[in-house]
C-alpha positions in Angstrom: 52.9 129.1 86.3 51.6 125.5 86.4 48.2 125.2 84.4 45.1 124.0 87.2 44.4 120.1 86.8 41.6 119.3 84.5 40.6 116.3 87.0 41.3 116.4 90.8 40.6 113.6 93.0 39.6 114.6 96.1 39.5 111.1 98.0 42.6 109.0 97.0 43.8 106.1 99.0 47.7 105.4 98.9 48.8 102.3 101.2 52.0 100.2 101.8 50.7 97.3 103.5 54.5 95.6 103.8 55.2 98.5 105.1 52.3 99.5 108.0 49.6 97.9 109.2 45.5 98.6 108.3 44.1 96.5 110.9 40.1 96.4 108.9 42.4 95.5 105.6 43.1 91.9 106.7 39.6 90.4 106.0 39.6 92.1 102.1 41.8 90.3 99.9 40.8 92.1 97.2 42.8 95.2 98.2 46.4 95.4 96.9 49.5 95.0 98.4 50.2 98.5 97.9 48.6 101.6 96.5 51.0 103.9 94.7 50.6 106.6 92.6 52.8 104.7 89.6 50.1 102.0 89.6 46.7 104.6 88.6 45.4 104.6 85.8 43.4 107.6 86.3 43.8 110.6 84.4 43.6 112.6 87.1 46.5 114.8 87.3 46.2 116.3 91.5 44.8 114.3 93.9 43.9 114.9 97.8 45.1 111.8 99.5 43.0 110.5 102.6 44.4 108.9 105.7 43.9 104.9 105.0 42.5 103.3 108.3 46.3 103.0 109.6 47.0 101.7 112.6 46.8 104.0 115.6 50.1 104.5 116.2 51.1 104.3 112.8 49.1 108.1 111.6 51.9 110.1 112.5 54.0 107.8 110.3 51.5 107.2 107.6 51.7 111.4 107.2 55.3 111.1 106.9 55.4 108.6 104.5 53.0 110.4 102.5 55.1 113.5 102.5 58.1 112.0 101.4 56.0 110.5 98.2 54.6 114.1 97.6 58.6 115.3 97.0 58.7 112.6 94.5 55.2 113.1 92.9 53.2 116.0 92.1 50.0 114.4 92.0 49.8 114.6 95.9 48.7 118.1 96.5 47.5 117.4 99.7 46.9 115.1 102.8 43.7 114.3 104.8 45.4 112.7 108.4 43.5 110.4 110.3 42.6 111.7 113.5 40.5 110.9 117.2 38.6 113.4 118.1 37.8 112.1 121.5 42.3 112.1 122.2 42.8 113.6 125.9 46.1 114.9 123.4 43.9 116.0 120.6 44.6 119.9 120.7 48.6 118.3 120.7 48.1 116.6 117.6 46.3 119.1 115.6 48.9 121.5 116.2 51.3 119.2 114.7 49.2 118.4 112.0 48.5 122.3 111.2 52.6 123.1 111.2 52.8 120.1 108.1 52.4 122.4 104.7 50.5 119.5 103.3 47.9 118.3 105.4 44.9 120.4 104.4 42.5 118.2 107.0 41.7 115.5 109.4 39.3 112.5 109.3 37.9 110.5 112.0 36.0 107.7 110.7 32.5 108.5 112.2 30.7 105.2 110.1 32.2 103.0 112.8 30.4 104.2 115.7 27.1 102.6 117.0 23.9 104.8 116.4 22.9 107.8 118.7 26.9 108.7 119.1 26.4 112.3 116.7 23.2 113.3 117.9 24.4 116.2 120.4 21.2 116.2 122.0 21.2 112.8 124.2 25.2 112.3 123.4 28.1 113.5 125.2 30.2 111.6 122.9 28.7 113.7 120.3 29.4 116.9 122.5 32.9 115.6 122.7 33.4 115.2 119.1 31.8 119.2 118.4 34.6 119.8 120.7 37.3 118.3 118.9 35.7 119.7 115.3 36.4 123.1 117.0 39.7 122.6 117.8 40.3 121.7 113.8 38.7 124.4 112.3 40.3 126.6 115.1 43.6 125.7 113.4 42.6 126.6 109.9 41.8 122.3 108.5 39.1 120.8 107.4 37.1 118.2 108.6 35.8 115.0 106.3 32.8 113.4 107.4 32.6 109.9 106.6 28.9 108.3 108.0 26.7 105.5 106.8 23.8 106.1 105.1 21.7 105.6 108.2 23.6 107.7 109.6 22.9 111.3 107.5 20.0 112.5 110.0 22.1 112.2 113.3 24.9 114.3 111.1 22.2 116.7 110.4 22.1 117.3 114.0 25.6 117.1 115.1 26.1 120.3 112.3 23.2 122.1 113.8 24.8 121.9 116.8 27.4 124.0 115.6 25.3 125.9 113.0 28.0 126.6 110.2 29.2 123.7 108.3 32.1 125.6 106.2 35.0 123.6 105.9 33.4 120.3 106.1 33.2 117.9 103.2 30.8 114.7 103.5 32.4 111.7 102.1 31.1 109.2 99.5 27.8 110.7 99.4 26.9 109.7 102.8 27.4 106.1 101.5 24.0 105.1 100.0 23.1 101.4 99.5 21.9 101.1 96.2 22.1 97.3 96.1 20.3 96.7 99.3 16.9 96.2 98.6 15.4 98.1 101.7 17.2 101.2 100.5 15.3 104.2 99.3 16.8 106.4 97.3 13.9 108.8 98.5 14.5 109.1 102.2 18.4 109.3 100.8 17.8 112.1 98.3 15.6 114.1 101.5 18.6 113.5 103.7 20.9 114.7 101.2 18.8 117.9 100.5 18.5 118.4 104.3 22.5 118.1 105.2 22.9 120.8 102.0 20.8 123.6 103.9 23.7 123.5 106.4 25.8 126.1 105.1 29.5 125.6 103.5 29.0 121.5 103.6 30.7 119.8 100.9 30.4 116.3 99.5 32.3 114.4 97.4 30.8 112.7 94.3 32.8 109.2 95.2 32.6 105.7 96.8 29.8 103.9 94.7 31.2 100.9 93.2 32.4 100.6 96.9 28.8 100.2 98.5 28.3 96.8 95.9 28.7 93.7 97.5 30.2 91.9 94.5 32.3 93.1 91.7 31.7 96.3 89.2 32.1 96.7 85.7 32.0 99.6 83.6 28.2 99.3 82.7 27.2 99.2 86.6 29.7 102.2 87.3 28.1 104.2 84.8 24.6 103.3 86.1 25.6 104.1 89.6 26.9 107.4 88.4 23.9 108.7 86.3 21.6 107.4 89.5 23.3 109.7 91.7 24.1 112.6 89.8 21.3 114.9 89.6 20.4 114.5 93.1 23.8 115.7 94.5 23.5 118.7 92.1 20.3 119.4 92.9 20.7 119.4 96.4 24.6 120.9 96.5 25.3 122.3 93.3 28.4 122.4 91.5 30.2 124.6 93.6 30.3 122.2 96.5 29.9 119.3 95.1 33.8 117.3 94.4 34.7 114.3 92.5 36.9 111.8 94.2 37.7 108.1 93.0 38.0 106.4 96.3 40.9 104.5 94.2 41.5 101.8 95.3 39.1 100.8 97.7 36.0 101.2 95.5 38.0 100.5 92.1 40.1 97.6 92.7 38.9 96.2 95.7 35.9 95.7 93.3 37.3 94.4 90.3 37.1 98.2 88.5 40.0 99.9 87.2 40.0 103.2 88.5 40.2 104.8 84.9 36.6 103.0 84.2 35.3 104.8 87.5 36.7 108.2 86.7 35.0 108.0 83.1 32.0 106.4 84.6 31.3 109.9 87.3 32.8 112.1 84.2 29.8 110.9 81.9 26.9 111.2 84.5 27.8 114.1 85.5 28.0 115.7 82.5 24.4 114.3 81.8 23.3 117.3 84.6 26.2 120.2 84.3 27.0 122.5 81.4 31.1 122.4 80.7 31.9 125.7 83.5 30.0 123.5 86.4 32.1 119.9 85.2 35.0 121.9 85.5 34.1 122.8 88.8 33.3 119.6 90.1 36.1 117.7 88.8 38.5 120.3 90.2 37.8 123.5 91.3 35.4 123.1 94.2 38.5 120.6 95.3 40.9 123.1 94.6 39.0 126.0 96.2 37.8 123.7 99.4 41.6 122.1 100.6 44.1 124.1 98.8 43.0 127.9 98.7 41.6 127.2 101.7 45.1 126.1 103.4 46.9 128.9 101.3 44.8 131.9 102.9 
């Protein structure tokens, strides 16, 4: 039997960009070529690899391609596909998507869409998207929720218009700004504790460095993880609460070697978990979220 990972990353990134196209990649030359799992160097030993911005109608491919790197690697344990909830196909391709052993869940990008489109109340696109959440979690996947920061309250009330949250994970923390001077890491932190009392929502401890508008070294990292930490436990606890490197869009796209981020969340975290929890959020509460999950 093959001994559980010590470290899984919940929110990997693997690209080809010879290969596809990432249409928002074009302006960030920062990113790399490619992202592959030979060129980590992470620790992490299983990884959940999410969908990459690809090009529309490129996803089906992108899933394809990913596969075909899983039967050479065993860090990919699983696949996140990129989706569109509002597809007149939609119940089409999540059908697919469930029949493909790997894919453990589906992620439309909500960050890009213009304020009021999640609150259910005034929103039909919002009622649309509840729609389209159904049909995912009808078919046994999970949904990642990726929102900006001033987006967290209008989440809040797209999950209360479905009342159970289970099998959602929220991405990157709900992508605070901590080095945009009219943040506040209050109103953040209430948000946070607000989106927890919806029951069975995840979040991933991942995509700092990525919010910084320059580079990150290893000092700011590790200041951006000890800032963070204890709120996200406080509010979610260690049993829904996953790490996740966002490698290599908040690593290398900001100077950072992933290693330095992975040791960076490792070390603030331990500051507020004893070693059972650590274990937990490292890998477990990954493990248990996308993989038992799938398996039942």
């Amino acid at each position: 039997m093959t001994a559980p990972p010590q470290i899984l990353d919940s929110h990997l990134h693997l690209w080809d960009r010879r290969r596809f196209s990432y249409p928002w990649m074009a302006e960030l030359p920062a990113l790399p070529e490619t992202s592959l799992p030979a060129g980590r160097g992470a620790t992490a030993t299983a990884a959940i690899v999410v969908e990459a911005g690809i090009s529309t109608d490129q996803r089906a491919d992108e899933v394809d391609w990913l596969t075909a790197l899983a039967a050479e690697d065993p860090l990919i344990r699983g696949i996140v596909a990129a989706v569109d909830f509002t597809d007149p196909h939609f119940a089409e391709v999540v059908a697919r998507l469930a029949d493909r052993p790997l894919v453990v869940g589906v992620r439309d990008n909500f960050e890009s869409r213009p304020a009021g489109d999640l609150d259910p109340g005034p929103s039909a696109t919002a009622r649309e998207l509840l729609r389209g959440i159904e049909t995912v979690r009808s078919a046994g996947l999970t949904v990642d929720l990726c929102v900006r920061a001033d987006q967290l309250i209008e989440l809040d009330a797209l999950l209360a218009g479905r009342g159970s949250a289970e099998g959602f994970v929220l991405d990157h923390l709900g992508k605070p700004l901590p080095f945009d001077p009219d943040f506040s890491h209050e109103e953040w932190a209430e948000a946070m504790t607000v989106l927890a009392s919806r029951s069975g929502l995840h979040v991933k401890f991942s995509g700092l460095p990525g919010q910084a508008p320059d580079a990150v070294d290893a000092d700011v990292a590790l200041a951006l993880a000890n800032s963070f930490a204890g709120d996200v436990i406080t509010a979610f606890g260690p049993e829904r609460t996953m790490y996740g490197s966002d490698h290599p869009v908040s690593t290398t796209g900001h100077g950072l070697p992933d290693h330095q981020w992975e040791q960076a969340a490792a070390a603030g975290l331990r500051r507020v978990v004893d070693d059972t929890d650590f274990a937990a959020v490292m890998a477990a509460t990954a493990a248990d979220f996308y993989l038992t999950r799938r398996n039942q």
